[in-house]
C-alpha positions as CSV (number, residue, x, y, z in Angstrom):
1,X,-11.6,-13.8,-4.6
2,X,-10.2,-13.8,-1.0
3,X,-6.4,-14.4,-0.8
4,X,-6.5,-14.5,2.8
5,X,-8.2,-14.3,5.8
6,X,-6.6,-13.3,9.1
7,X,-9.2,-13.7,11.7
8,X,-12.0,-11.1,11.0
9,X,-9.8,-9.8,7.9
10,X,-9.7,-10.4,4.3
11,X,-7.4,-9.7,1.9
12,X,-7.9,-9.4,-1.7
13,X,-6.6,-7.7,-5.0
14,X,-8.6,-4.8,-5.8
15,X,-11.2,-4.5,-8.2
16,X,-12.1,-1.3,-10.5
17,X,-15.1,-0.6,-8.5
18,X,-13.2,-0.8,-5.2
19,X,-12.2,2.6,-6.1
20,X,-14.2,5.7,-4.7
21,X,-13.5,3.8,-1.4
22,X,-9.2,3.3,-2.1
23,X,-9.3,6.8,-3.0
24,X,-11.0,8.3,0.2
25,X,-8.7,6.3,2.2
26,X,-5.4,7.9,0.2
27,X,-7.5,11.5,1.0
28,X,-7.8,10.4,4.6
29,X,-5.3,12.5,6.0
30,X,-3.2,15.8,6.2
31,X,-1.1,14.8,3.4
32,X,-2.9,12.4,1.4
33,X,-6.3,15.6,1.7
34,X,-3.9,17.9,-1.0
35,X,-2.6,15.0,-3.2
36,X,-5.8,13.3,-3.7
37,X,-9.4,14.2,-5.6
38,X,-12.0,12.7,-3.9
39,X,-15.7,13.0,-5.3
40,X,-18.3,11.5,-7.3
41,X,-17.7,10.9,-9.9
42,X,-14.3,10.1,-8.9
43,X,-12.0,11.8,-11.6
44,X,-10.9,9.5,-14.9
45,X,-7.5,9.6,-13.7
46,X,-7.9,6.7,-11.1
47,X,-9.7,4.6,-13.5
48,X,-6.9,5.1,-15.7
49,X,-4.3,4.5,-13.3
50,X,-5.9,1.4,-12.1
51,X,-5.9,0.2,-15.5
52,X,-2.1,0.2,-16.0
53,X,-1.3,-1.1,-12.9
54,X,-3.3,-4.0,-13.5
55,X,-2.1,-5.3,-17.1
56,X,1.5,-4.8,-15.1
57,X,2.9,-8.2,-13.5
58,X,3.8,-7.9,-10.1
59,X,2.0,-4.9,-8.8
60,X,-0.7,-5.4,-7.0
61,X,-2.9,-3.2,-5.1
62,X,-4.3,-5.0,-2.2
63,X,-7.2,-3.9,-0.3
64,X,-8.4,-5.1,3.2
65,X,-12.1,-6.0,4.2
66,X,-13.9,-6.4,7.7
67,X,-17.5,-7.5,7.5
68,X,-17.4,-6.5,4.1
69,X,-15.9,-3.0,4.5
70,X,-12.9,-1.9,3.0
71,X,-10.8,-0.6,5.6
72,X,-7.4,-0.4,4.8
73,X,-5.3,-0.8,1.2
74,X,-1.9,-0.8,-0.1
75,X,0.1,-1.4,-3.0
76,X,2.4,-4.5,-3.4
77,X,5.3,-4.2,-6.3
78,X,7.7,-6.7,-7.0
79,X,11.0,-5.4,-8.3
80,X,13.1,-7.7,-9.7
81,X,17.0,-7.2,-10.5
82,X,20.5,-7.9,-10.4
83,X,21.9,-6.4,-7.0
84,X,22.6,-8.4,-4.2
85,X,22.5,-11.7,-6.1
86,X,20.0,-11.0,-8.2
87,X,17.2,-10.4,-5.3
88,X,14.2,-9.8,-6.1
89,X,12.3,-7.3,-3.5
90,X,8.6,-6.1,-2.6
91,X,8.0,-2.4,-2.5
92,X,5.4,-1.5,-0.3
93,X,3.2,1.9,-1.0
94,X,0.1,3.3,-0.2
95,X,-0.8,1.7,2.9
96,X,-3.8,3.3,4.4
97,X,-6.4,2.3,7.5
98,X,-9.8,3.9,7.8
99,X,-9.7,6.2,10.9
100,X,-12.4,3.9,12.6
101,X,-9.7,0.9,12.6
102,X,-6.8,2.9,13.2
103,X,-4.7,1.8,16.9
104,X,-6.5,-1.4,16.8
105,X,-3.8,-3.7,15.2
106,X,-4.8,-3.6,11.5
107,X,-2.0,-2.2,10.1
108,X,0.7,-4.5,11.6
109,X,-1.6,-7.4,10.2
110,X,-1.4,-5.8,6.8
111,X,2.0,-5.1,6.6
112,X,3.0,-9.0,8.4
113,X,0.4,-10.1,5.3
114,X,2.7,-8.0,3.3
115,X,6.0,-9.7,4.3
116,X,4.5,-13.0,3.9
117,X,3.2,-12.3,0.2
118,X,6.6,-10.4,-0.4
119,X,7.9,-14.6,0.7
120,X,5.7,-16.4,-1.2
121,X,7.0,-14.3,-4.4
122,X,10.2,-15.3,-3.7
123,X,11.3,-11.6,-2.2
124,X,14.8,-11.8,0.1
125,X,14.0,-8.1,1.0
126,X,10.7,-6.0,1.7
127,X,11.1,-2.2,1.2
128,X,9.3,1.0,1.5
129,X,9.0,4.5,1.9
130,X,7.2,7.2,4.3
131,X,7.3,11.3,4.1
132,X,9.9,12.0,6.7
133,X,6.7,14.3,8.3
134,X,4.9,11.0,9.3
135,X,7.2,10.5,12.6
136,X,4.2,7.8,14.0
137,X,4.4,6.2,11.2
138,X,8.2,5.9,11.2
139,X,8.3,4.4,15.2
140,X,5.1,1.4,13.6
141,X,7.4,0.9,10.9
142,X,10.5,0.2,13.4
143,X,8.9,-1.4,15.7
144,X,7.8,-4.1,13.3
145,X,11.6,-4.6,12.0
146,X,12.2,-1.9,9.6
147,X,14.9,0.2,9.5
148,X,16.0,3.8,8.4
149,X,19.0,2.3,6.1
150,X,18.6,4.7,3.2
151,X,17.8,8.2,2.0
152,X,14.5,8.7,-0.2
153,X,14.5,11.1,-2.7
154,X,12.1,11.8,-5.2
155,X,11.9,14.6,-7.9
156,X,8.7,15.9,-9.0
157,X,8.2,16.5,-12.9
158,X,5.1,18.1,-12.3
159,X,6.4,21.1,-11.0
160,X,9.4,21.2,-13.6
């Protein structure tokens, strides 16, 4: 089921067989190559993983097609709660574009899809995060409206 079409793009929740493909596109770079296991089989833990996040409400991982090809993805969570007013917000993660696509306007399509789903859910406030050592993707990310208004900070339990 296609949620959208933006001229030769289509956007649509992923499905388990989407992904080996997901998965390469996470690997597809310096820091996604050391976090991710790409292969084929592709480990359990993806399969898994995907499984969770699709008996959870509101989190949706979104994957974007030209002619047919999965190009680009990212993960759409809706956080509800009570600060400011009780504003519910869409966190935005994940977002990847196949090296073939990237510098040709894709991503600021997927991320103005983004803001518009983040709307139609009723979201007063569209959020995200990038590793401080992606500084290209910090200037895309400002130049579509975002800014640097708070400190990240994340704690690994894996290495604990």
């Amino acid at each position: 089921m296609v949620w959208l079409s933006m001229s030769d793009l289509a956007y649509r929740k992923a499905k388990v067989e989407d992904l080996e493909a997901i998965v390469a596109l996470l690997a597809d770079d310096q820091l996604g190559s050391t976090r991710e296991k790409v292969g084929h089989p592709l480990p359990l833990i993806y399969r898994e993983a995907f499984e969770r996040m699709s008996k959870q409400h509101g989190n949706d991982l979104i994957v974007v097609e030209k002619e047919g090809n999965i190009i680009g993805c990212m993960q759409l969570t809706i956080i509800h709660g009570i600060s400011r007013k009780g504003m519910s917000r869409c966190q935005i993660e994940g977002v990847r574009i196949a090296k073939t696509v990237r510098g040709g306007g894709v991503g600021e399509k997927m991320i103005k899809y983004a803001i518009r789903f983040a709307k139609s859910k009723g979201c007063g406030l569209v959020q995200l995060t990038t590793d401080h050592r992606r500084e290209d993707a910090h200037r895309f990310y400002e130049r579509l409206g975002f800014i640097g208004s708070h400190l990240g900070m994340k704690l690994d339990l894996l290495d604990e």
